[in-house]
N, C-alpha and C positions, 0 to 999 in steps of 0.2 A: 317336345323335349327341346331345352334351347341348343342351339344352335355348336356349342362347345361341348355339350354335354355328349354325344354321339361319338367324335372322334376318343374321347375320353375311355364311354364305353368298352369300343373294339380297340381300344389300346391294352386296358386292364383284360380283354376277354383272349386276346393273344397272351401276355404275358401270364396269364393262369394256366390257359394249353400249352404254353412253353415249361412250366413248371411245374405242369402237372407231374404225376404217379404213375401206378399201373392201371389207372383209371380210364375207363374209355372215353375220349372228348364227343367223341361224336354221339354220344346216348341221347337218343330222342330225349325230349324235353316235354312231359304232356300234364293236362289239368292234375293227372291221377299221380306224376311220378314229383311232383315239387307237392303237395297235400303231406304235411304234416310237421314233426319239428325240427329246427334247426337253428343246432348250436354253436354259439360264438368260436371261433378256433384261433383266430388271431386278427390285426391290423397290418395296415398295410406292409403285410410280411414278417410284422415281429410277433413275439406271443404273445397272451394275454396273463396276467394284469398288463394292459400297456397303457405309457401315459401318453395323453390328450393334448395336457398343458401343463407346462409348468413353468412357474419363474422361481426369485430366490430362496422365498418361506413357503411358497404354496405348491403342491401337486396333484390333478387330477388323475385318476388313472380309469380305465373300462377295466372290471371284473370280471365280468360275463356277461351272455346275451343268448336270448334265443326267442327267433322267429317262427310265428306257428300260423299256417298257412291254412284253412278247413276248404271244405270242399264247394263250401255255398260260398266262396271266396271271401272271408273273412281274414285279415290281418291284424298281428297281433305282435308288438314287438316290444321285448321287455328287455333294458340292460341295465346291469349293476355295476355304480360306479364309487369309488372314495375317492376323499380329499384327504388329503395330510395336510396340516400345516404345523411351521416350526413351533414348539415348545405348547402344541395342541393335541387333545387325543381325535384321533381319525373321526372322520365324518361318513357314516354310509348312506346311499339312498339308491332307489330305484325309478327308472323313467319307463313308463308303458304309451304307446304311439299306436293305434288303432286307423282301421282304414277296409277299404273292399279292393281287391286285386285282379289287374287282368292279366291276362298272359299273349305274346306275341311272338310265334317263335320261340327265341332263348331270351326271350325280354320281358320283365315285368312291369308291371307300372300299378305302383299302391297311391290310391284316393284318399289324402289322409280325413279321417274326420276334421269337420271342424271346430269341436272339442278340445281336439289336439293339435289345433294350428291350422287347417287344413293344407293345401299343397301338395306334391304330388313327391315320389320316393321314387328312382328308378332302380330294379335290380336285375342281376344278367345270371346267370344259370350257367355256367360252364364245367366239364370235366366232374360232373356231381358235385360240384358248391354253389351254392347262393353267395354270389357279389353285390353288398352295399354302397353304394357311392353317397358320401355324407359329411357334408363338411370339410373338405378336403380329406376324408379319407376313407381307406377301402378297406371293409367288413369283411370276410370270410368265414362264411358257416358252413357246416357239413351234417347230416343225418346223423 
């Protein structure tokens, strides 16, 4: 993981247990308890539709997303995104990113296919969410 990427990590995985719920932080994190789906809930903190990018005529926004995790460590991750643009009708599409996952602790690390770019995807597990770090920004899925 480089070198930035770590402090990053346990920076967003404190401020998720700081803002957590009535959720327990401390839940074991095992092969059996992260197997299976998980849906998009928001970005870095706002809700979803949130936008990405936008400039003066154009806006992208995230929809939705959901990550699905199987047992023979298969990744699987689909988000739904539109475009507006001025005096345009919306654009929708969807982006699917595939890969095998290992787990370490509350740490993930997805092998993305090289299909789909390959590279590598870190995500952290806290307080019952899946944390994506992606582009400068941070995912938040829940069961």
């Amino acid at each position: 993981m480089p070198s930035l990427l770590r402090p990053l990590l346990l920076l967003v995985a404190v401020l998720a247990v700081a803002c957590g719920g009535d959720d327990d932080p401390i839940a074991p994190v095992t092969e059996q308890t992260v197997v299976g789906a998980w849906n998009l809930r928001g970005v870095n903190g706002g809700p979803i539709p949130f936008a990405l990018a936008q400039t003066v005529d154009v806006l992208l926004q995230v929809r939705s997303g959901t990550i699905t995790l199987t047992a023979d460590k298969q990744y699987r991750d689909v988000q739904d995104f539109r475009i507006s643009r001025s005096g345009r009708s919306d654009t929708l599409f969807s982006d699917t990113i595939s890969g095998r996952w290992t787990l370490v602790g509350n740490e993930m690390t997805v092998a993305v296919d090289e299909i789909d770019g390959g590279g590598q995807i870190p995500l952290l597990f806290v307080n019952n969410q899946l944390l994506k770090l992606e582009s400068g920004f941070t995912y938040n899925y829940r069961k």
